[in-house]
C-alpha positions in Angstrom: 9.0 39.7 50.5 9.7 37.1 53.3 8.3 33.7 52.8 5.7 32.6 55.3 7.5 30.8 58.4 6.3 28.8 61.7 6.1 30.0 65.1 10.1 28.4 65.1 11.2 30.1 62.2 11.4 27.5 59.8 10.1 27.3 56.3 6.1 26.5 56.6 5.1 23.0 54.8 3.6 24.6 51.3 6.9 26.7 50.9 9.0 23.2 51.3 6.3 21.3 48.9 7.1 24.3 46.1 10.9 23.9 46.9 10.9 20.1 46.5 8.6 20.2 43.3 11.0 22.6 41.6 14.1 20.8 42.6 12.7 17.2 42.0 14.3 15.3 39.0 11.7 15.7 35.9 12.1 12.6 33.1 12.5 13.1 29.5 9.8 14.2 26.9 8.0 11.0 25.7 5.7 10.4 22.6 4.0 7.1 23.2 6.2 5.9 25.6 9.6 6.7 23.5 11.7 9.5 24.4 11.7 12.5 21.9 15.4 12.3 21.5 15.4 9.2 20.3 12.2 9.5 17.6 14.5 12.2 16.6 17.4 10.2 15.9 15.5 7.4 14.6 13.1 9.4 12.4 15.4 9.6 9.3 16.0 5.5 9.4 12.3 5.2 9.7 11.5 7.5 7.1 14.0 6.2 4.9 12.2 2.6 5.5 8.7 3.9 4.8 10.2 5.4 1.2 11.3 2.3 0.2 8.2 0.0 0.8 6.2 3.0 -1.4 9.2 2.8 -3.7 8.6 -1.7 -3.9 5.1 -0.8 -4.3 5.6 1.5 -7.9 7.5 -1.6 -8.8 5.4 -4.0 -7.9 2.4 -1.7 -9.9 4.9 -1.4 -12.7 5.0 -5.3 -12.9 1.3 -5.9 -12.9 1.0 -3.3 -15.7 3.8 -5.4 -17.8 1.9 -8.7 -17.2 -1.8 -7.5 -17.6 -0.3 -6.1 -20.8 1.3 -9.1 -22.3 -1.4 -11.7 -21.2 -4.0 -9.5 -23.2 -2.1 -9.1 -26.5 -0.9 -12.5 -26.3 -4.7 -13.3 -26.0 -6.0 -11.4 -28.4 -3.3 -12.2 -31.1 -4.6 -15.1 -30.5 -7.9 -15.0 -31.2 -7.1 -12.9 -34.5 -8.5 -9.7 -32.8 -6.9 -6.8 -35.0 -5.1 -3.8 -33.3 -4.2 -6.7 -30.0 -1.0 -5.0 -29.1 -2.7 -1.7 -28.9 -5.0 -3.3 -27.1 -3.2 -4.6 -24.9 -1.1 -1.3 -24.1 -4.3 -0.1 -23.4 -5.0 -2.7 -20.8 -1.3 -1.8 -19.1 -1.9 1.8 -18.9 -5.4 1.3 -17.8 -4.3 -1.5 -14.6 -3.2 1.6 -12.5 -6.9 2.0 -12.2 -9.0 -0.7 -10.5 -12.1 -1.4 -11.8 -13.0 1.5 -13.9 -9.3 0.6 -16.0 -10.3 -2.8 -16.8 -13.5 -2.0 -17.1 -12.7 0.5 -20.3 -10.4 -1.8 -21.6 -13.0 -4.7 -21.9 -15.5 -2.3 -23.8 -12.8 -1.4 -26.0 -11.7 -4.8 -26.7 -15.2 -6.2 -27.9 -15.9 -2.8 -30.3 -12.7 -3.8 -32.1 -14.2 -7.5 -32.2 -17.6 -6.7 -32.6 -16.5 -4.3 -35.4 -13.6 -5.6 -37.4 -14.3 -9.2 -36.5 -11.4 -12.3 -36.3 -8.3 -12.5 -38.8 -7.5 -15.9 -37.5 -10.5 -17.6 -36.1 -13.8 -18.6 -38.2 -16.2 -17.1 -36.5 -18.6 -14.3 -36.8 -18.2 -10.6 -35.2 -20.8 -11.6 -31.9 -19.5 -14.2 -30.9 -15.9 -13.1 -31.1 -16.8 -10.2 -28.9 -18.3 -12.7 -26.3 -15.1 -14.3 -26.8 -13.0 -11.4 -26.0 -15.4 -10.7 -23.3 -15.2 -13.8 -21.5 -11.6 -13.5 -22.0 -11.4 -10.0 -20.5 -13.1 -11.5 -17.5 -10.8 -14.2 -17.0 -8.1 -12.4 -16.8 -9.1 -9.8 -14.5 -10.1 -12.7 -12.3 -6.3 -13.4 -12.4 -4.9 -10.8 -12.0 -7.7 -9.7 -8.7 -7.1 -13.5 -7.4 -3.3 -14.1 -8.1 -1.4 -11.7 -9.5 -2.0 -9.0 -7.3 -1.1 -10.9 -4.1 1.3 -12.6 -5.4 3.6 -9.3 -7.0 2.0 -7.0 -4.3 3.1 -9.5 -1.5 6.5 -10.5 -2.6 7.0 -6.3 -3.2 5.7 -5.3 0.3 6.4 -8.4 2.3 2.8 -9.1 3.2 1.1 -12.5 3.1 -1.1 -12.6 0.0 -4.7 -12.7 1.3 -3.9 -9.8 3.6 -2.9 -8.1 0.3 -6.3 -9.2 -1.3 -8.2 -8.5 1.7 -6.6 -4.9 2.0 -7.2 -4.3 -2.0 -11.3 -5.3 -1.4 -11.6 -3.4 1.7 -9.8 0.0 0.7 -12.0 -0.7 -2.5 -15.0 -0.5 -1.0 -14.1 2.2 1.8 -12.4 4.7 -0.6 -13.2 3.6 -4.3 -10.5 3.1 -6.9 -8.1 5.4 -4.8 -8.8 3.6 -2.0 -8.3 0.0 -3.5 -4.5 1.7 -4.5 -3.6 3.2 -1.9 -4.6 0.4 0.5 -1.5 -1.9 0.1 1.3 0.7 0.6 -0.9 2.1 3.2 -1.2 -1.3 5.6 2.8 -2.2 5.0 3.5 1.6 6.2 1.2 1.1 9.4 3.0 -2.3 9.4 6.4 -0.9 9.8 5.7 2.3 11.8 3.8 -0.2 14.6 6.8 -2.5 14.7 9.0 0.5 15.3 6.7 1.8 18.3 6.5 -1.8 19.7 10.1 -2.6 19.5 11.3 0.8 20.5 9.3 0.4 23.7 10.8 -3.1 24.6 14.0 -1.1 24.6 14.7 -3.0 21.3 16.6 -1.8 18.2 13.5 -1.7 15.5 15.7 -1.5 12.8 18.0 -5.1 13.9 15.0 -7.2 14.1 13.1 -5.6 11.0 13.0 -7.2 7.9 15.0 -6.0 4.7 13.6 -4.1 1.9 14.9 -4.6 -1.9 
């Protein structure tokens, strides 16, 4: 079928629109401003990245776990508490958990006082289990207030009260999961955000970015 021509025999105007948009150079595929070939390529590096902060993170948990476990034996052994290092392995298996963890390991801490009573300490079965109370309290104050940002920021490279800020908020948006999760989480949208914004300065994202143990 002949293509619709003028009274002079040339090609009408929609005919050469069609012929021009066909023939017209087309740019590559993009996915927020950065070429799909090159997410491609980068996509192992990035993912590789994002492994390794969840990977600082288990450490750092693992760490917290160690030192919530030590400070409470050392404590209770201290106040003549029986059964303190099982006690305090309790409190380390039980920091993965926020809240509800410490929570169970202070009940279980002032039974054993409240039952059993001091072997080192003069005093009488209540008030070594307000004891051991106030003592579970002060050190989940410690850990909420310094050891979390601290270990959590050295392991992820975040500044502390982000880290404590992050921990409260995903606490209260998503429970004990949330409170978890929440740390990883914002050092993951950290690094995938620096990626997007260095990638679309036509930067090398993984140059500039900061090193991971």
């Amino acid at each position: 079928m002949n293509a619709p021509q003028t009274k002079d025999g040339r090609p009408s105007p929609q005919k050469r629109i069609v012929t021009r948009t066909r023939r017209g150079p087309t740019g590559p595929a993009t996915i927020l401003g950065i070429p799909t070939s090159v997410l491609r390529r980068d996509m192992r590096t990035l993912l590789g990245r994002i492994l390794r902060l969840w990977l600082s993170f288990i450490r750092g948990q693992l760490t917290l776990m160690f030192a919530v476990g030590l400070i409470t034996w050392l404590g209770l052994l201290a106040l003549g508490v029986p059964r303190a290092f099982f006690l305090g392995l309790v409190a380390a298996a039980l920091e993965v958990v926020p809240n509800l963890g410490p929570t169970i390991s202070t009940v279980l801490g002032v039974i054993v006082a409240l039952l059993q009573g001091s072997n080192r300490l003069a005093l009488s079965p209540p008030t070594l289990a307000l004891v051991v109370f106030l003592f579970y309290v002060l050190v989940q104050q410690f850990e909420n207030l310094v050891l979390v940002p601290r270990v959590m920021g050295d392991a992820l490279k975040l500044p502390s009260l982000l880290v404590l800020a992050a921990v409260l908020l995903g606490g209260l948006v998503g429970g004990p999961v949330g409170a978890i999760l929440a740390t990883p989480m914002l050092a993951s949208g950290r690094e995938i955000l620096r990626y997007i914004r260095q990638r679309r300065r036509n930067q090398d994202p993984f140059a500039t970015a900061q090193v991971l143990p």
